[in-house]
C-alpha positions in Angstrom: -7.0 16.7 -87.0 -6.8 19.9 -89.0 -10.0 21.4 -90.9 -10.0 23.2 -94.5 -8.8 26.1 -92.9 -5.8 24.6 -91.2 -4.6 23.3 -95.2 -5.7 26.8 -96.4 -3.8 29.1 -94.3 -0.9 26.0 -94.5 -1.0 25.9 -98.3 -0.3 30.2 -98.7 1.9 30.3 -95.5 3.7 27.0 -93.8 4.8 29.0 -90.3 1.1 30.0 -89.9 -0.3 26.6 -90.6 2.0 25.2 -88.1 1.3 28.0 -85.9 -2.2 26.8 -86.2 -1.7 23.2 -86.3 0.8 23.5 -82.7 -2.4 25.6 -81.0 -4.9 23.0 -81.8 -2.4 19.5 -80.6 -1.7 21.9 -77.1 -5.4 22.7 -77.0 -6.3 19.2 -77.7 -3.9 18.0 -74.8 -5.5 19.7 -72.0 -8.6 18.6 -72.9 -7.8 15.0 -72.4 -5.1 15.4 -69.8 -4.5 17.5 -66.1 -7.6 18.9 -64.4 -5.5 21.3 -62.8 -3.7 23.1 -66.1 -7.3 23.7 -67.6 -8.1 27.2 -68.0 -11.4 28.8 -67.9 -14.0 30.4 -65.3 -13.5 28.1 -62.5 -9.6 28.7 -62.5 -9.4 32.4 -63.9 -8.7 33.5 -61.2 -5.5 30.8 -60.3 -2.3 33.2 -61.6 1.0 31.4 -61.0 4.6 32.3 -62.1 7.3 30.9 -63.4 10.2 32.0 -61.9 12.9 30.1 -60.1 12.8 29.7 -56.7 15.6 32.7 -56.2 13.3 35.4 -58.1 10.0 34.6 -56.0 12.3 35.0 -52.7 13.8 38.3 -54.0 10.5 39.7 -54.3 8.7 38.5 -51.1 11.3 37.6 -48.6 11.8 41.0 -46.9 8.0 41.5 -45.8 7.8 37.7 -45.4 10.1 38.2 -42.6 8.7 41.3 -41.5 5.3 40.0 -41.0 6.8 36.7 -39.4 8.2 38.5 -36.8 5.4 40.6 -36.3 3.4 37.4 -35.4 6.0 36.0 -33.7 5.9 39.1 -30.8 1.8 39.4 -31.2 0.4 35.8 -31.8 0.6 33.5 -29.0 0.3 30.8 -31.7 2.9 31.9 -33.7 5.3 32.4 -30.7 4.0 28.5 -29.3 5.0 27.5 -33.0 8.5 29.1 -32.5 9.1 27.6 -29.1 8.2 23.7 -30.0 9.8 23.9 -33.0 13.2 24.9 -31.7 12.9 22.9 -28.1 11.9 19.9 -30.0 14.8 20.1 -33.0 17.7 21.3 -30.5 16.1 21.1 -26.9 19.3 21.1 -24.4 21.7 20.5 -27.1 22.8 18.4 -30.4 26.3 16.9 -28.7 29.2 15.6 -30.6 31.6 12.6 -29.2 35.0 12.5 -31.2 35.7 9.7 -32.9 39.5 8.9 -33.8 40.0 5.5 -33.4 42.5 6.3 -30.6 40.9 7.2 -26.9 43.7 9.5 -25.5 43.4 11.4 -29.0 39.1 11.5 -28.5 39.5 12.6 -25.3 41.7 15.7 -25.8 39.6 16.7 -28.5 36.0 16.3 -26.1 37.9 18.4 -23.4 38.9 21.2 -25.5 35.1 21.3 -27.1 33.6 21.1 -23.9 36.0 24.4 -22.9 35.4 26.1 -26.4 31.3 25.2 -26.4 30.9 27.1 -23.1 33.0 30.5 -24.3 32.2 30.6 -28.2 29.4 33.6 -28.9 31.2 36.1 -29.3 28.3 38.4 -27.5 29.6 36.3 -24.6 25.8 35.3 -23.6 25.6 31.6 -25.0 27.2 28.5 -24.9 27.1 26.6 -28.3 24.3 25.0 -27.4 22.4 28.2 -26.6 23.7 29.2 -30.0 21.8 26.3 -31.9 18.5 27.3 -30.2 18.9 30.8 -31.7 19.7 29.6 -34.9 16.9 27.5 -34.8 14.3 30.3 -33.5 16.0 32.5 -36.1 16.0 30.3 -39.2 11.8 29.7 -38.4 11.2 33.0 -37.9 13.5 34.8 -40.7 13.8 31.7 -42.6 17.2 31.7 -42.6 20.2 32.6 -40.1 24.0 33.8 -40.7 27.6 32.9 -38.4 30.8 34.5 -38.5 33.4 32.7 -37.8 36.1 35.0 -35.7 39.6 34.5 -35.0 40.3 36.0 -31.8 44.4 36.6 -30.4 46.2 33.5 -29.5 46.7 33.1 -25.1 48.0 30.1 -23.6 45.3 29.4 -21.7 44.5 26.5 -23.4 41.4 28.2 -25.1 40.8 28.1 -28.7 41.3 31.4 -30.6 37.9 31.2 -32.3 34.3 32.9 -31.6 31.1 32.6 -33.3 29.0 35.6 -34.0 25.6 35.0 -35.0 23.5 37.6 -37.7 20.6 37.8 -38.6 19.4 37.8 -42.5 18.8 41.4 -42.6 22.8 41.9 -42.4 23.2 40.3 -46.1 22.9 43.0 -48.7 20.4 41.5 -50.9 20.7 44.9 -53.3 24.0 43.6 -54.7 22.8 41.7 -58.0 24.9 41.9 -60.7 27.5 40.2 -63.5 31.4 40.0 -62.4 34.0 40.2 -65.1 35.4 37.0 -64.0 32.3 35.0 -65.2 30.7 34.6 -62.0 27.6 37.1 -60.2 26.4 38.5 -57.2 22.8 37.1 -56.6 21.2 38.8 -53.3 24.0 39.8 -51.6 26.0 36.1 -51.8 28.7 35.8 -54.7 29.4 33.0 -56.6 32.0 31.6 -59.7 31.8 30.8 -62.7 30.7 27.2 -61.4 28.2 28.1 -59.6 30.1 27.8 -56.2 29.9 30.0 -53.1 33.0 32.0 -52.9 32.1 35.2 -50.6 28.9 37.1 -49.2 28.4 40.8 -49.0 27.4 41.8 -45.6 26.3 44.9 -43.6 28.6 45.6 -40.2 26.0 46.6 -38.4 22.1 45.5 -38.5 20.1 47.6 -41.3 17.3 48.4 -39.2 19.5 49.3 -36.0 20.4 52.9 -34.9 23.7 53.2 -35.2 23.7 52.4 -38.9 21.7 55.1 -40.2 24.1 56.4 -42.6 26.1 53.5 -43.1 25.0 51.5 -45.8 27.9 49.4 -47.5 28.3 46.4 -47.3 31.9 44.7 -47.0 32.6 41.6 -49.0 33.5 38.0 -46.5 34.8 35.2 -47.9 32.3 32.2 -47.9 34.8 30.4 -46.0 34.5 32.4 -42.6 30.3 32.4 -43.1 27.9 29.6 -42.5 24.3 30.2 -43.9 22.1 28.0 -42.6 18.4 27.7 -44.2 16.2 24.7 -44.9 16.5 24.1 -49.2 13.2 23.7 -50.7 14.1 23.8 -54.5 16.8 22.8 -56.7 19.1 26.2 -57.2 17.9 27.5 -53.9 20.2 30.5 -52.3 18.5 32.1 -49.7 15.5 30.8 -47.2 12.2 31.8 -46.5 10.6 32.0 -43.1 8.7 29.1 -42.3 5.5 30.5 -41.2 5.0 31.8 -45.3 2.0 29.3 -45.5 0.3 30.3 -42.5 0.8 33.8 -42.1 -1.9 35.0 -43.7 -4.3 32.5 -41.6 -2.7 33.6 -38.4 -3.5 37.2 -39.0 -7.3 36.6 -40.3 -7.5 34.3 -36.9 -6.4 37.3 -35.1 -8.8 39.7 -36.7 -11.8 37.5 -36.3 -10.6 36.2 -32.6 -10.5 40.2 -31.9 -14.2 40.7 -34.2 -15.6 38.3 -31.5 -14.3 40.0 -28.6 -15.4 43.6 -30.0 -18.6 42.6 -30.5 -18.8 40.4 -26.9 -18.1 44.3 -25.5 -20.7 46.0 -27.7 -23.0 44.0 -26.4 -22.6 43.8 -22.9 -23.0 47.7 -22.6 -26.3 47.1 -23.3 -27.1 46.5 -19.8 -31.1 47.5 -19.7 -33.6 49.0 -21.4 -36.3 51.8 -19.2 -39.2 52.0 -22.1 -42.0 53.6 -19.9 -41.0 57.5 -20.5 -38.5 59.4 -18.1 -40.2 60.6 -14.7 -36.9 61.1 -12.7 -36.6 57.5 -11.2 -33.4 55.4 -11.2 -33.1 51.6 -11.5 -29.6 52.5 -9.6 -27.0 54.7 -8.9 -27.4 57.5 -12.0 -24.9 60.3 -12.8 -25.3 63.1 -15.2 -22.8 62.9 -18.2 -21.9 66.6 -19.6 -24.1 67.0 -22.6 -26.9 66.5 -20.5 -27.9 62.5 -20.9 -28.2 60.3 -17.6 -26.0 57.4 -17.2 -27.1 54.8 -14.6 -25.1 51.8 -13.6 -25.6 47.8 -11.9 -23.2 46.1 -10.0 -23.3 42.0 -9.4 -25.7 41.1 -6.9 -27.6 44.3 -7.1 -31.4 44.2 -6.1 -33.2 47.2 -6.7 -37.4 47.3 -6.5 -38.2 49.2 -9.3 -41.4 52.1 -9.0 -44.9 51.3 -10.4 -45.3 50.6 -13.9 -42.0 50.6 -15.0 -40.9 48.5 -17.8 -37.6 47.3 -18.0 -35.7 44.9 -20.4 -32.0 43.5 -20.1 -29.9 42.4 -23.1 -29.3 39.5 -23.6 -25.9 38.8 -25.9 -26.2 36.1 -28.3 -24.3 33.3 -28.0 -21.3 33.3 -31.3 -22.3 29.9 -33.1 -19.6 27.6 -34.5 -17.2 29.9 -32.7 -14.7 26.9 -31.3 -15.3 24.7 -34.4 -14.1 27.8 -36.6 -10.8 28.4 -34.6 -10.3 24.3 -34.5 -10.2 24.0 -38.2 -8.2 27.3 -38.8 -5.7 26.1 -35.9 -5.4 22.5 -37.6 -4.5 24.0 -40.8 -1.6 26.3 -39.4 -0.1 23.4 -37.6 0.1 21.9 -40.7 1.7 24.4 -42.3 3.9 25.3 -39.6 5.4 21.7 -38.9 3.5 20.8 -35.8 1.0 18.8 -34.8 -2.7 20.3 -33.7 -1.5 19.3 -29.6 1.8 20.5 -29.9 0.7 24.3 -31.2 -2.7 24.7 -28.9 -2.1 22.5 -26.2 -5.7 21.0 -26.5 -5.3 17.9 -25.6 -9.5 17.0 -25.5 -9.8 14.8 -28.5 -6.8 12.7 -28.3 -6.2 9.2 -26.9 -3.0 7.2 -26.3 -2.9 5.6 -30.0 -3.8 9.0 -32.0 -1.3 11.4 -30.4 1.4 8.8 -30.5 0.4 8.7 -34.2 1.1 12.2 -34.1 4.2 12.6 -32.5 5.6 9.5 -35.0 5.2 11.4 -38.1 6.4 14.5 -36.1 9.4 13.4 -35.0 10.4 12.2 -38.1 10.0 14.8 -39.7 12.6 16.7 -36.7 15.0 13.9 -37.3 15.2 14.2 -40.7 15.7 18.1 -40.2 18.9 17.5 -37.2 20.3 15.1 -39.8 19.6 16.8 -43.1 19.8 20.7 -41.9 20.9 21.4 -38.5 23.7 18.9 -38.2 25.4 19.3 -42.2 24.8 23.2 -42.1 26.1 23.7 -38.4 27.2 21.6 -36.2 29.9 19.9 -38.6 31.0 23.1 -40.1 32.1 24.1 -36.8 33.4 21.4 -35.4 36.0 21.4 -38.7 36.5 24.6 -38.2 37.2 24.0 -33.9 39.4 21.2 -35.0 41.6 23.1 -37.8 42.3 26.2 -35.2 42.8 23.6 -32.4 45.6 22.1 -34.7 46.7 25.1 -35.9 47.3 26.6 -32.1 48.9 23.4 -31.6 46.5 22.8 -28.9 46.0 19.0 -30.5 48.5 16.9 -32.9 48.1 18.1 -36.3 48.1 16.3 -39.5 45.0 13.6 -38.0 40.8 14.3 -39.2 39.1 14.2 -36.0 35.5 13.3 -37.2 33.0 14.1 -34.4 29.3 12.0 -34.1 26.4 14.2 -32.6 23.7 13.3 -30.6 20.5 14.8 -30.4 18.8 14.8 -27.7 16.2 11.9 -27.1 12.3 12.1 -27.4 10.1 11.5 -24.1 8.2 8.7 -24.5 5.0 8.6 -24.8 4.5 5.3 -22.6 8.1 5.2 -21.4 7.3 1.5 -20.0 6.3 -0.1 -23.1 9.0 1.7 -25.8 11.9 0.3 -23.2 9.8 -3.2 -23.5 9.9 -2.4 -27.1 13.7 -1.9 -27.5 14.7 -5.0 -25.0 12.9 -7.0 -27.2 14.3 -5.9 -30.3 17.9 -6.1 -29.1 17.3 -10.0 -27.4 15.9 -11.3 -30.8 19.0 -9.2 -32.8 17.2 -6.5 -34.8 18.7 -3.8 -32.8 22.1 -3.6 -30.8 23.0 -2.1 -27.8 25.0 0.0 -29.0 21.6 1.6 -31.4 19.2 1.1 -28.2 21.5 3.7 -26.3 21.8 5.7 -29.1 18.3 6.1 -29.6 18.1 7.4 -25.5 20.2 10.5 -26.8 23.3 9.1 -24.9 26.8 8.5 -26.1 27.2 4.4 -26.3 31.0 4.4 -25.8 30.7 6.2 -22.8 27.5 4.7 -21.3 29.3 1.3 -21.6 32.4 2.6 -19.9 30.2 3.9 -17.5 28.4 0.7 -16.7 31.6 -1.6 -16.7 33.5 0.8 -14.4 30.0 0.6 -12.0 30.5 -3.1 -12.5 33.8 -3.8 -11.3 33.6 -1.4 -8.3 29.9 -3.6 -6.9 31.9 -6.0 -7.6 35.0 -5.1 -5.6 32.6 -3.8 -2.7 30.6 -7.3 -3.0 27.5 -5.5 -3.8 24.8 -7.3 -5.8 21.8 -5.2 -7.0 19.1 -6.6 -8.6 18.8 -5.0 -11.7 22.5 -6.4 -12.3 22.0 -8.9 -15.1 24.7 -10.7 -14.7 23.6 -12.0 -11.3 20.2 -11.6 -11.1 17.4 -12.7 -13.4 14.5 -10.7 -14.9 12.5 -11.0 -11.8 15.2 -9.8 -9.4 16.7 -13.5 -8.0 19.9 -14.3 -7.4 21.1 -16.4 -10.2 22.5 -20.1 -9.0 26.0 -20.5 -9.9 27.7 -24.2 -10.5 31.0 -25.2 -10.4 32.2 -28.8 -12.1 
């Protein structure tokens, strides 16, 4: 509703008046409507920008990662965080099994992975699954992590000309930011068209902050085609990541502070050992030692008994006890699990205040929440990538029949149950009343189901050939381990 002003100034000047008129319906809007977009004294001191998510990264991700790493070598926290998080995402290895429809074809193609897997870093230290735990450590501590793909020369030892070389965010020049002629830009070192498409990234040769590039500071342009950049995408137009310990760090380093605070003070007071207060007449409590300006230093030792002279008065300190001390570090520890990824348990190890039902109410959320990172990050933004690119030099070496996709499924590796007893219970129920197959039930177990059946029928038909009948054979035995009777008509 406008007053007489509102018309007045409206009447001599329209743009004013709806100036005025826009003020007062936005005004009258947040009076009515979010709590959290009112201004005044309680929120003054809220400020919040609006840039995209690529402007707040440029800005914050180099001492992000600094400090991150910083924690990482200092903070036992921050390095358990670093350590669960990569053994429970990649643990002994995310595994593919070829699938082609034809089982010669398969096999060929596991065999030559299984040769390239164990000789693909090109530093010649890890196997590929060695490489996805680096990745993983690499991407929660930096954020983000970089591979080169590298064609190496062509031999005939039935190896695959092709090496993986793994970098580290630092090696993208993030200074290159700028228009291109063609219609496309450079935006923090990665260069995309017109379209908005990946086409190249411009990386250092050697590691910024390493000695042997002081003076070498160009960058050389790779085509996105021969780099995978692997990061977890938190907002639409995302291109670069951001460590994962941004929420907590500055919690870690308080913790540390006050954790060290305690400790100082714990010291400061156990120098004060005793207190003589009946004048100085050349008697000792113990052993006393003359310090070089003059002043006499005695000291104790555990289990020390000493009669003390006549009229002597002596007090001891007595350090105060530091209250709410564990509660403090509990809450703080809580809330940088949280933001971390991890569950209370899984970051401190206290296991005091949990039971069976709680911490498996944990490690449910937990886990899907690493599932959903294998399936949504690790396995997209790795595993495939390489694979397709294993397969395409493979064909191109004419190491396997060209002109065929080999798709590969991967396997991550299985949770430990909780109860291990009961979740087997579980799944043999749900696959005798049809809500699960067997196939999905060995699945779940991190095993390959193809092969495990193989497996099983090949250990069938040699009992049976040796005349061997075990009881946990379900086709002769029952649930409770008896021979099951057989009839003939």
């Amino acid at each position: 509703m406008s007053n007489w002003l509102d018309s007045a100034v409206g009447f001599f000047s329209p743009e004013a008046g709806f100036r005025r008129a826009r003020a007062r319906a936005a005004t009258n809007i947040l009076k009515r409507s979010y709590e959290g977009a009112k201004t005044g004294r309680r929120h003054g001191g809220w400020i919040t920008a609006g840039t995209d998510a690529n402007g707040e990264i440029a800005s914050a991700s180099s001492r992000l990662r600094e400090r991150a790493r910083d924690l990482v070598r200092n903070n036992a926290y921050a390095a358990k965080a670093m350590t669960a998080l990569s053994s429970n995402l990649v643990g002994t290895g995310i595994i593919p099994r070829s699938r082609t429809g034809d089982d010669d074809l398969s096999e060929q193609a596991d065999r030559l992975w299984n040769r390239f897997a164990e000789a693909c870093d090109a530093d010649g230290r890890l196997d590929f699954y060695g490489i996805q735990t680096l990745v993983v450590r690499t991407m929660v501590e930096s954020g983000e992590c970089m591979i080169l793909f590298r064609q190496t020369p062509h031999h005939d030892d039935g190896t695959i000309p092709l090496q993986l070389q793994l970098l580290e965010p630092d090696h993208l020049d993030s200074g290159q930011d700028r228009e291109l002629p063609s219609g496309g830009y450079v935006q923090q070192g990665i260069e995309f068209n017109s379209s908005g498409q990946r086409v190249a990234y411009w990386l250092f040769p050697k590691h910024p902050g390493g000695k042997q590039s002081l003076g070498s500071t160009k960058s050389l342009r790779i085509p996105a085609r021969d780099v995978l950049h692997i990061f977890d995408r938190l907002r639409p137009g995302q291109s670069r990541g951001v460590t994962w310990f941004a929420p907590a760090i500055v919690k870690l380093r308080d913790l540390d502070e006050y954790d060290e605070a305690e400790l100082v003070r714990k010291k400061i007071e156990a120098c004060f050992v005793a207190f003589v207060l009946n004048g100085d007449d050349g008697e000792t409590l113990g052993d006393a030692t003359q310090h070089s300006d003059g002043r006499r230093i005695e000291s104790f030792e555990p289990g020390m008994v000493e009669y003390l002279p006549a009229g002597k008065d002596v007090k001891f300190g007595q350090p105060s006890a530091s209250a709410g001390y564990s509660e403090y570090m509990r809450v703080q520890l809580h809330a940088i699990a949280s933001a971390v990824g991890l569950t209370y348990e899984l970051l401190t190890g206290d296991l005091s205040q949990v039971n069976y039902s709680s911490i498996r109410a944990g490690l449910i959320e937990f886990r899907r929440r690493i599932k959903a990172l294998q399936a949504q990050v690790l396995i997209p933004g790795l595993c495939r990538p390489v694979w397709k690119r294993f397969i395409e030099t493979a064909q191109a070496a004419g190491k396997i029949p060209s002109g065929q996709e080999i798709r590969a499924e991967w396997t991550p590796p299985r949770f430990e149950a909780v109860d291990p007893m009961k979740d087997i219970q579980a799944e043999i129920l749900s696959v005798r009343a049809g809500m699960m197959t067997l196939k999905e039930a060995i699945a779940r177990q991190g095993y390959d189901p193809g092969q495990t059946l193989a497996e099983i029928s090949e250990t069938f038909n040699e009992l049976d050939r040796l005349g061997i009948i075990l009881d946990t054979d379900p086709r002769k035995s029952t649930r409770t381990g008896q021979a099951k009777s057989t009839t003939t008509n």
